[in-house]
N, CA and C atoms as a LAMMPS dump frame, in Angstrom:
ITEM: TIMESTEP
0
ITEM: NUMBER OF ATOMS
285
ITEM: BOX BOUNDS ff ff ff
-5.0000000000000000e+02 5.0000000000000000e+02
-5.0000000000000000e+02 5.0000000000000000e+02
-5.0000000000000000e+02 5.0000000000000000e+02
ITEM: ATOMS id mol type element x y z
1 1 1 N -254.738 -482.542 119.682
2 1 2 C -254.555 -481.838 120.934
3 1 3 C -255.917 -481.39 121.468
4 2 1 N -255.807 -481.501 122.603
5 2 2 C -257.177 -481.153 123.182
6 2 3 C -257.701 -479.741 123.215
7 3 1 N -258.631 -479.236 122.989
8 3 2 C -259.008 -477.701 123.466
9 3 3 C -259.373 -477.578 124.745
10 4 1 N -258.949 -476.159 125.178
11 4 2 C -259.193 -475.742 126.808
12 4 3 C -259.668 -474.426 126.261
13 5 1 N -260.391 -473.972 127.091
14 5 2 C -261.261 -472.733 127.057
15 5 3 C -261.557 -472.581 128.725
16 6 1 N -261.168 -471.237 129.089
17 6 2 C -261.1 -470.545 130.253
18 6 3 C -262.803 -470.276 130.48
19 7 1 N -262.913 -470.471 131.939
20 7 2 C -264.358 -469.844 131.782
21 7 3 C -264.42 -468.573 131.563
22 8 1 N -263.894 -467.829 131.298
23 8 2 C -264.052 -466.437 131.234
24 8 3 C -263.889 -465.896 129.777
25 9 1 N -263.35 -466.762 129.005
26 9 2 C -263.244 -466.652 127.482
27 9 3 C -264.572 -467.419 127.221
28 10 1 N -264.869 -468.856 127.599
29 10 2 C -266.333 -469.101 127.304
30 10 3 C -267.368 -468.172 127.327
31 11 1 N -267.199 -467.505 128.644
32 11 2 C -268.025 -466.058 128.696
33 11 3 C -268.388 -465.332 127.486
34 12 1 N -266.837 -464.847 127.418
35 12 2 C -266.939 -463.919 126.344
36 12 3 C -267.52 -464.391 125.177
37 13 1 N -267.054 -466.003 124.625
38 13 2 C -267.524 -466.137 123.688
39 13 3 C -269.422 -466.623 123.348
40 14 1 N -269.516 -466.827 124.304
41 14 2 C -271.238 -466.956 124.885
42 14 3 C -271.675 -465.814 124.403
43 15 1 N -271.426 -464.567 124.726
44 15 2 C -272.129 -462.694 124.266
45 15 3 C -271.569 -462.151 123.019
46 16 1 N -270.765 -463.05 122.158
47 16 2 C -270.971 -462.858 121.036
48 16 3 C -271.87 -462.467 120.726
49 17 1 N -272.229 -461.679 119.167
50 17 2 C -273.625 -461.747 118.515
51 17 3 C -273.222 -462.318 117.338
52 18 1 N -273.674 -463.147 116.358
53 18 2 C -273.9 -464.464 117.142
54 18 3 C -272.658 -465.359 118.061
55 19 1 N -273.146 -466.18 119.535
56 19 2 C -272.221 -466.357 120.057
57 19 3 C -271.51 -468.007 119.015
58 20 1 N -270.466 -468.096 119.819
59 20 2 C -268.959 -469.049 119.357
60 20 3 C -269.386 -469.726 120.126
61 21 1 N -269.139 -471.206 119.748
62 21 2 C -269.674 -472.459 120.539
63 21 3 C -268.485 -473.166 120.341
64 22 1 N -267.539 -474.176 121.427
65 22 2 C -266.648 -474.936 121.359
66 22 3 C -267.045 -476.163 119.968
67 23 1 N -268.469 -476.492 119.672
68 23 2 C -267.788 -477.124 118.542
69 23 3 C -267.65 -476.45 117.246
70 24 1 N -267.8 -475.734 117.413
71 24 2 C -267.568 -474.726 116.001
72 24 3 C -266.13 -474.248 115.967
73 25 1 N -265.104 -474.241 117.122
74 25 2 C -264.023 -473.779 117.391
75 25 3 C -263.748 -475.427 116.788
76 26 1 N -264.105 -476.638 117.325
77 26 2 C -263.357 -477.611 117.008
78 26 3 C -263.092 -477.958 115.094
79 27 1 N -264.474 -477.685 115.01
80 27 2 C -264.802 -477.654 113.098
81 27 3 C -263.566 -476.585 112.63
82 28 1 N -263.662 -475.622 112.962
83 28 2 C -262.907 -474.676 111.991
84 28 3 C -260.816 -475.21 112.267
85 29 1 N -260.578 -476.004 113.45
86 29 2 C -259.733 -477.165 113.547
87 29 3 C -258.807 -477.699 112.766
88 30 1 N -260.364 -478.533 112.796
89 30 2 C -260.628 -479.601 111.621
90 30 3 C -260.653 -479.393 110.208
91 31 1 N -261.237 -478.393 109.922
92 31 2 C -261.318 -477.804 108.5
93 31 3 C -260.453 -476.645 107.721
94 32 1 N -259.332 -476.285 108.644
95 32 2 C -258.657 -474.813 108.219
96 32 3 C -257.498 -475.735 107.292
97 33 1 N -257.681 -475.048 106.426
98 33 2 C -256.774 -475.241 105.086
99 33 3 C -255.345 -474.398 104.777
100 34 1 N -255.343 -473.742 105.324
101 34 2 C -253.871 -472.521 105.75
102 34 3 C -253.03 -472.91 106.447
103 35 1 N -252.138 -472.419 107.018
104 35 2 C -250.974 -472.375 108.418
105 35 3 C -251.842 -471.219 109.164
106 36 1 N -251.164 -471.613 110.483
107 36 2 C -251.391 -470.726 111.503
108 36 3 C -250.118 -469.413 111.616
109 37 1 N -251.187 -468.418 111.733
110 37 2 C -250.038 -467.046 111.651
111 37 3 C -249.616 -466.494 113.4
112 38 1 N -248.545 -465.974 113.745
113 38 2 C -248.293 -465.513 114.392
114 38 3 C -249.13 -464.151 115.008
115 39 1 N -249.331 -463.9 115.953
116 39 2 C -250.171 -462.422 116.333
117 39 3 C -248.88 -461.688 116.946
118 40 1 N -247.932 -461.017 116.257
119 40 2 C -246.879 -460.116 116.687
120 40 3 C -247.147 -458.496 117.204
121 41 1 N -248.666 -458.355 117.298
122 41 2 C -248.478 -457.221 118.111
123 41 3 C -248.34 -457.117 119.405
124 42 1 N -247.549 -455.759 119.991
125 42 2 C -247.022 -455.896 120.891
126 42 3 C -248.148 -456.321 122.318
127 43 1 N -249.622 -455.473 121.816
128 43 2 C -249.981 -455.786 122.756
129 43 3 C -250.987 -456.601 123.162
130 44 1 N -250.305 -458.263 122.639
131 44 2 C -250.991 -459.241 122.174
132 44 3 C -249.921 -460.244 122.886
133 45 1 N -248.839 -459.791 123.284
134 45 2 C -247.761 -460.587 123.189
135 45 3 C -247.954 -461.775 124.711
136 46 1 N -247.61 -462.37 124.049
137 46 2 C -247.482 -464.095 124.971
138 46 3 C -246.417 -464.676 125.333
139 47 1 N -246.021 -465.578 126.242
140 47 2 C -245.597 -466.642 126.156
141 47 3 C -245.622 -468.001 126.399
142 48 1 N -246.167 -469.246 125.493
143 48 2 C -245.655 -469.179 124.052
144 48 3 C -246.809 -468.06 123.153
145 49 1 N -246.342 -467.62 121.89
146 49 2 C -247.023 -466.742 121.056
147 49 3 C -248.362 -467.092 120.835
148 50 1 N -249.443 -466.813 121.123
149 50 2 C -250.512 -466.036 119.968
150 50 3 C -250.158 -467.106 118.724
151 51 1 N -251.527 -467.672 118.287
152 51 2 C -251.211 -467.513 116.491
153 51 3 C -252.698 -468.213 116.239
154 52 1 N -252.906 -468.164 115.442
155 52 2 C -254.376 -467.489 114.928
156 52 3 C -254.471 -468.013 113.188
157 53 1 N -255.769 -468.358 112.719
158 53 2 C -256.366 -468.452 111.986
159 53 3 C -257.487 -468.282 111.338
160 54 1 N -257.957 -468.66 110.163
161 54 2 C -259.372 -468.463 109.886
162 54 3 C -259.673 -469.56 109.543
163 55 1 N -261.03 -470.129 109.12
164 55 2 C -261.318 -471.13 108.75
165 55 3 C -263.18 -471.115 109.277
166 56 1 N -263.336 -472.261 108.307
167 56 2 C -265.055 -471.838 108.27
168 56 3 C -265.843 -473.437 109.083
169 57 1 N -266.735 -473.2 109.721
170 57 2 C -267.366 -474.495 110.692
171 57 3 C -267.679 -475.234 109.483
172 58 1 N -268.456 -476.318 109.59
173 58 2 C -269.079 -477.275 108.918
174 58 3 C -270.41 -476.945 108.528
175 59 1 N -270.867 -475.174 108.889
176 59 2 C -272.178 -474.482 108.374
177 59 3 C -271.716 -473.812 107.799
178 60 1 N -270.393 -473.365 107.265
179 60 2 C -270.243 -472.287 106.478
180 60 3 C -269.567 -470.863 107.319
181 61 1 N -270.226 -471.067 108.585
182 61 2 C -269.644 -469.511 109.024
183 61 3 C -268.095 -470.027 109.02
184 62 1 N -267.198 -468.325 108.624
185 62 2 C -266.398 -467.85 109.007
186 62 3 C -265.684 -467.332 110.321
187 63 1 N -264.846 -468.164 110.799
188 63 2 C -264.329 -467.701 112.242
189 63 3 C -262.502 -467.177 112.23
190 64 1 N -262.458 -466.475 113.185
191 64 2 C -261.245 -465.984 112.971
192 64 3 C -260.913 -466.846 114.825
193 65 1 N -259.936 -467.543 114.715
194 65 2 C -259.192 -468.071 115.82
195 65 3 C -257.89 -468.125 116.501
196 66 1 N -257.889 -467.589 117.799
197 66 2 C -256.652 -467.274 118.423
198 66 3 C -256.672 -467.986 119.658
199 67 1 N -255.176 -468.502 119.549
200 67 2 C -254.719 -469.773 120.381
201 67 3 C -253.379 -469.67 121.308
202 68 1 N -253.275 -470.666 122.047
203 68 2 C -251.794 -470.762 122.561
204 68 3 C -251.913 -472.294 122.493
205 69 1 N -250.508 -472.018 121.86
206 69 2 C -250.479 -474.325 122.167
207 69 3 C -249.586 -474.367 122.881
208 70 1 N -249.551 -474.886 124.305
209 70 2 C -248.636 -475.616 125.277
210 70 3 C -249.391 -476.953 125.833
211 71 1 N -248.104 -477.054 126.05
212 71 2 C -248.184 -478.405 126.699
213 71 3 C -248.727 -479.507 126.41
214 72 1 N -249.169 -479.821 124.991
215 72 2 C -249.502 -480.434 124.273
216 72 3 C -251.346 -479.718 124.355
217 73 1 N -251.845 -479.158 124.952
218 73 2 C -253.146 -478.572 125.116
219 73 3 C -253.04 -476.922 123.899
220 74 1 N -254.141 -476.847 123.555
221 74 2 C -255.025 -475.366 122.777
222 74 3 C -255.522 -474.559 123.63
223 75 1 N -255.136 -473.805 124.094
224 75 2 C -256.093 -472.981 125.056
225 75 3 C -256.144 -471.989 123.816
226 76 1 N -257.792 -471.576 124.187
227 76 2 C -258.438 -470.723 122.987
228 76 3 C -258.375 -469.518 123.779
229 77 1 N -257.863 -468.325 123.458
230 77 2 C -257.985 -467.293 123.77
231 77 3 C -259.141 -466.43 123.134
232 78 1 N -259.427 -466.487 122.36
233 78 2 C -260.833 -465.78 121.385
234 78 3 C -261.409 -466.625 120.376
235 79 1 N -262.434 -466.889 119.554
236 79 2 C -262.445 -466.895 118.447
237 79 3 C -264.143 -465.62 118.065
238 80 1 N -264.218 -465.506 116.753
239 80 2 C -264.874 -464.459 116.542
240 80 3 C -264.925 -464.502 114.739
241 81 1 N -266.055 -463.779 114.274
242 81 2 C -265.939 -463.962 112.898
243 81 3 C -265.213 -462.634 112.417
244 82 1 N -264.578 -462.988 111.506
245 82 2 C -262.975 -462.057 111.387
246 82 3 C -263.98 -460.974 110.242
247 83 1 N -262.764 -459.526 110.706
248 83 2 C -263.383 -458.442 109.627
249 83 3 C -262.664 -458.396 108.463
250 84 1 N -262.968 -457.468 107.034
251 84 2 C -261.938 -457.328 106.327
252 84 3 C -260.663 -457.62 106.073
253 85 1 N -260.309 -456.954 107.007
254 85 2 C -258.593 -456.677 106.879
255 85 3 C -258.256 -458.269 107.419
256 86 1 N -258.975 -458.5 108.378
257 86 2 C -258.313 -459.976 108.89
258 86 3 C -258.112 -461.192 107.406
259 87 1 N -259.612 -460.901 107.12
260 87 2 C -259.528 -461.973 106.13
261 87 3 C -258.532 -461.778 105.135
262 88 1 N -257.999 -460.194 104.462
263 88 2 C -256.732 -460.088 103.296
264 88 3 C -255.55 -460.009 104.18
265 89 1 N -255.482 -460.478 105.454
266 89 2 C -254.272 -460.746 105.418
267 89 3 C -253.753 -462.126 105.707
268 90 1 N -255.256 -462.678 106.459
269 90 2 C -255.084 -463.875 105.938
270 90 3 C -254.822 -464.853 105.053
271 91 1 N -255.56 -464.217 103.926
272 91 2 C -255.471 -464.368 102.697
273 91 3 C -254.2 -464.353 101.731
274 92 1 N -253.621 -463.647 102.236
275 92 2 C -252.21 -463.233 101.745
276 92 3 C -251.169 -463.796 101.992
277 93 1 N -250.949 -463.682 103.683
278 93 2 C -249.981 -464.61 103.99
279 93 3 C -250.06 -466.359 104.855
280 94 1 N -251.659 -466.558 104.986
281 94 2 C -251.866 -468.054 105.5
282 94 3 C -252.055 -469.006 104.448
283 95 1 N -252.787 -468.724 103.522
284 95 2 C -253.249 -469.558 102.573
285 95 3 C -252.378 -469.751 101.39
């Protein structure tokens, strides 16, 4: 499926420190070894849902990634390198 990225999420992800680059969104893709989890908070809520992963580029960094899949397209809503808690609950219930 193809990725789409809004210019305004490119934005955001441009002023990262360090910033998120679409192929690093595509690597971590390509390379996530888990399922994708649902993002059920309320004020997160979508339609279709939010759901999100972790997974590491082809350098090693760690990214935490949040998506919508329609229409056969990915539109990336964020990605970002995930904190603590993201990673044990990732950990817990993706992997």
């Amino acid at each position: 499926m193809p990725l789409t990225i809004s210019a305004k999420v490119r934005e955001k992800l441009a002023n990262k420190k360090p910033p998120v680059t679409q192929e690093e969104i595509a690597q971590c893709f390509t390379n996530r070894t888990g399922s994708y989890l649902l993002d059920e908070r309320e004020d997160h809520d979508s339609d279709p849902p939010t759901r999100w992963f972790i997974a590491e580029t082809d350098y090693g960094r760690l990214l935490k990634i949040a998506f919508i899949a329609k229409e056969g397209n990915i539109i990336i809503r964020t990605a970002y390198d995930p904190n603590a808690d993201e990673k044990r609950i990732y950990t817990k219930y993706g992997l």
